[in-house]
TIGU-236080 format. One record per residue: x, y, z of N, C-alpha, C, O in turn. Coordinates in steps of 0.05 Angstrom, whole numbers, plus 5000, padded with zeros to 4 digits. Layout:
BEGIN
XYZXYZXYZXYZ;...
% end
This chain:
BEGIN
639808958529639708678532636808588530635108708541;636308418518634108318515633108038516633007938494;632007858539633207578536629607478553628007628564;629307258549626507098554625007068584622707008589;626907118600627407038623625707298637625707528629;624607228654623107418666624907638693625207878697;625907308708626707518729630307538724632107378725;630007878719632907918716633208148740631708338744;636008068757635408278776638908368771640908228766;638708668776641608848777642008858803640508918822;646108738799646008798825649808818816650708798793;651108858834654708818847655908598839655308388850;658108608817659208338838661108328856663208448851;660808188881662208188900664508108903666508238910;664407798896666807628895666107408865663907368854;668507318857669007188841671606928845674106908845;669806788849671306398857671806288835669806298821;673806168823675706118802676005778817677005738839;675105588801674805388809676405198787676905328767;677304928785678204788761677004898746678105058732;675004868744673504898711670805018718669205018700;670005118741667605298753668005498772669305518793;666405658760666905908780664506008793662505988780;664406138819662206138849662706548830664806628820;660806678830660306868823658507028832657107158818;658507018861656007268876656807608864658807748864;653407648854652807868866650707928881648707788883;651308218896649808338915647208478898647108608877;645808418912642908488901641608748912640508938901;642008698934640908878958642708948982643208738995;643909158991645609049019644608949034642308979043;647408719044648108459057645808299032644308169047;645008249008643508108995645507998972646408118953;645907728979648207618957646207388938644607238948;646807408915645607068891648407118887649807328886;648906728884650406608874650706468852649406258854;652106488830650806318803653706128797655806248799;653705948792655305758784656105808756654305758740;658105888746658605868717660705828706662405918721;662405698678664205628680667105838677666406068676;669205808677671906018679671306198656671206438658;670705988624671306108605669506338599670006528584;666206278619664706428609664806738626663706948618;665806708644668006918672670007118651669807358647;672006928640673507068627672407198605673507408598;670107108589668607298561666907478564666207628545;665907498590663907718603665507908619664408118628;667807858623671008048636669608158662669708398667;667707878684667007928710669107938728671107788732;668308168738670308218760669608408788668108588781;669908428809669208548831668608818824670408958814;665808958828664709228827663709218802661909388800;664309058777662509118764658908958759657908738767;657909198744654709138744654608918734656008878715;653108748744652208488730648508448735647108628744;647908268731644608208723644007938728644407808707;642907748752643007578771639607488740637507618743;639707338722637807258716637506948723639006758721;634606978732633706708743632306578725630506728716;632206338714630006238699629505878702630905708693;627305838717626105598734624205428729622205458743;624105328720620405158721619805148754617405158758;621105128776620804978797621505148819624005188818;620605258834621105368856619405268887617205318897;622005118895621804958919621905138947623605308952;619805058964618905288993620205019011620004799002;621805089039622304959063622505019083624305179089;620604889104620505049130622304879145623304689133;623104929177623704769203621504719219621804589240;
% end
């Protein structure tokens, strides 16, 4: 795979959320370490994501927002 994006991280996927037309797609990164990526059904069904298999959490941002209490 070869793609622009710097941070690509391997990890699980855990669960897979099937939504109208979006789907909630965590994987585990690290244990107890979940990213969540929003993506749509069709693109779920052409990558054939499904629980346990390897997937690749890539992030790509201009903007990374810090917040304290």
């Amino acid at each position: 795979m070869k793609i622009s994006a710097r941070n690509a991280i391997e990890g699980t996927i855990k669960t897979v959320h099937k939504g109208a037309t979006t789907a909630h797609v965590e994987i585990e990164i690290a244990t107890g370490v979940i990213v969540t990526a929003s993506i749509t059904n069709e693109s779920v069904d052409a990558l054939g994501l499904a629980p346990g298999k390897k997937a690749h959490a890539i992030i790509k941002s201009s903007d990374v927002m810090v917040a304290v209490n």
